[in-house]
N, C-alpha and C positions, 0 to 999 in steps of 0.2 A: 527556449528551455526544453528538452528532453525526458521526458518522465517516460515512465515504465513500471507498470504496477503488477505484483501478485493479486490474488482473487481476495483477500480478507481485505484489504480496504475498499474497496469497491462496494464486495457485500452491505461491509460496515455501515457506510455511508447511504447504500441505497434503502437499510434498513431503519434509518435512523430519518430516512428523507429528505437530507440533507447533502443529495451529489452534487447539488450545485455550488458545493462551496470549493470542489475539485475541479469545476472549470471556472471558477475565477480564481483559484490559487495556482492553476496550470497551464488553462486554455485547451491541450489536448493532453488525451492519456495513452500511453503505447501500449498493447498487452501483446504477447504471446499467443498462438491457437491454444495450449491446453490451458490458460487461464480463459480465451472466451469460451472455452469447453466446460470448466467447474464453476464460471462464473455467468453466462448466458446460453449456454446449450442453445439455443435451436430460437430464444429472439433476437430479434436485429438490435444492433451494437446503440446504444447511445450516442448522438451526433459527436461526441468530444470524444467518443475511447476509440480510437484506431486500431483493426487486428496487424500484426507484423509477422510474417514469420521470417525465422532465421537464416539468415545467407547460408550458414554452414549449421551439418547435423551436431548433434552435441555432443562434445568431446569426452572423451574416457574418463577426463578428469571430472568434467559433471557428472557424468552417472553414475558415479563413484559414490558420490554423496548420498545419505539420507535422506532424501529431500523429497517431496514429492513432483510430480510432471511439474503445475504449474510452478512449483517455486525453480525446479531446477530451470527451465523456459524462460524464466521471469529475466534473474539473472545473468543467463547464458546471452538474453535479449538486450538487457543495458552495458552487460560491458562491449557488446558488440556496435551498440550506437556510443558509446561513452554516453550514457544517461546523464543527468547534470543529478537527478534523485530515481529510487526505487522506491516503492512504495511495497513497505509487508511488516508484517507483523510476528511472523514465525520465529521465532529465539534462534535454532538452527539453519533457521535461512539467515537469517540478517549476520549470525555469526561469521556463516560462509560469506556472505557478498560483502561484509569489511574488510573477511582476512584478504579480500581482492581490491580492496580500495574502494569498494561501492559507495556513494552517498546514502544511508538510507532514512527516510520517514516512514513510521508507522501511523496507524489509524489515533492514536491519542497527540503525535507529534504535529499531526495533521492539523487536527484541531484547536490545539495551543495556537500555530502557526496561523489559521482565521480567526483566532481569539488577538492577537498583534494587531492582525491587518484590519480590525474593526468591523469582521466579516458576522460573527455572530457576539453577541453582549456577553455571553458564561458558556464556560465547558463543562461543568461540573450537570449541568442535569441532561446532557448530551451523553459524556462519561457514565452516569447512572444507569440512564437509559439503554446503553450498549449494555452494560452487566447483567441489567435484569434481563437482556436476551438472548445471553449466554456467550458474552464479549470475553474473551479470557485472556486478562494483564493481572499481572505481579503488582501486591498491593502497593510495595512501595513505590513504585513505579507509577502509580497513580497518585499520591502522595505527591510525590516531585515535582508532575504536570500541573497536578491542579495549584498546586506551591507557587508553580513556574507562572502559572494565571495568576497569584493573587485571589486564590481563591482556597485556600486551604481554610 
């Protein structure tokens, strides 16, 4: 499987202590240089995140976008592998990487997805826990997942 993350799941999950649920739900993670740039600067990479960079510079139609380095990198980096998922969490990222076919998870989809596999027992004080540290998803949206858990 081919994964490919922007910086906000990664953050997410390292904030929450919780990355190990990113290599048992992936094994490896592919990033971009400007995601190990907004996401690791200057420490060494986690044995499971892989840096990539891109065969080809980013085309007109990337830069085009709103996006920032690492989202537009992110992107630019899984349709290049055919990623099987991306992983982000940006409303305007993820809009662009569907209008392209992308798979995407985000950090709440993440976690439903170890809440399946029997990885962690509840998402719901994980979910909490992001918000009070400044995790920013659309309530309903949070609503849906935890719905999706069985845990509304």
């Amino acid at each position: 499987m081919i994964v490919v993350s922007n910086s906000s799941p990664l953050i997410s999950f390292d904030q929450l202590g919780k990355a190990e649920l990113l290599v048992k739900l992936f094994n490896k993670v592919l990033i971009p240089p400007a995601v190990r740039q907004e996401t690791y600067e200057v420490l060494p990479l986690p044995r499971w995140v892989e840096e990539r960079s891109l065969s080809q510079p980013l085309s007109a139609l990337t830069l085009r976008w709103r996006l920032g380095n690492g989202e537009r990198e992110a992107i630019a980096l899984a349709l290049e592998l055919q990623a099987d998922f991306l992983l982000m969490d940006d409303l305007a990222g993820r809009r662009v990487a569907i209008s392209l076919g992308l798979k995407i998870l985000g950090t709440l989809g993440i976690l439903l997805q170890a809440q399946k596999e029997k990885l962690i027992p509840a998402i719901k004080p994980l979910v909490e826990q992001l918000l009070a540290v400044g995790f920013h998803a659309d309530e309903d949206l949070v609503v849906r997942v935890l719905r999706s858990a069985g845990e509304d």
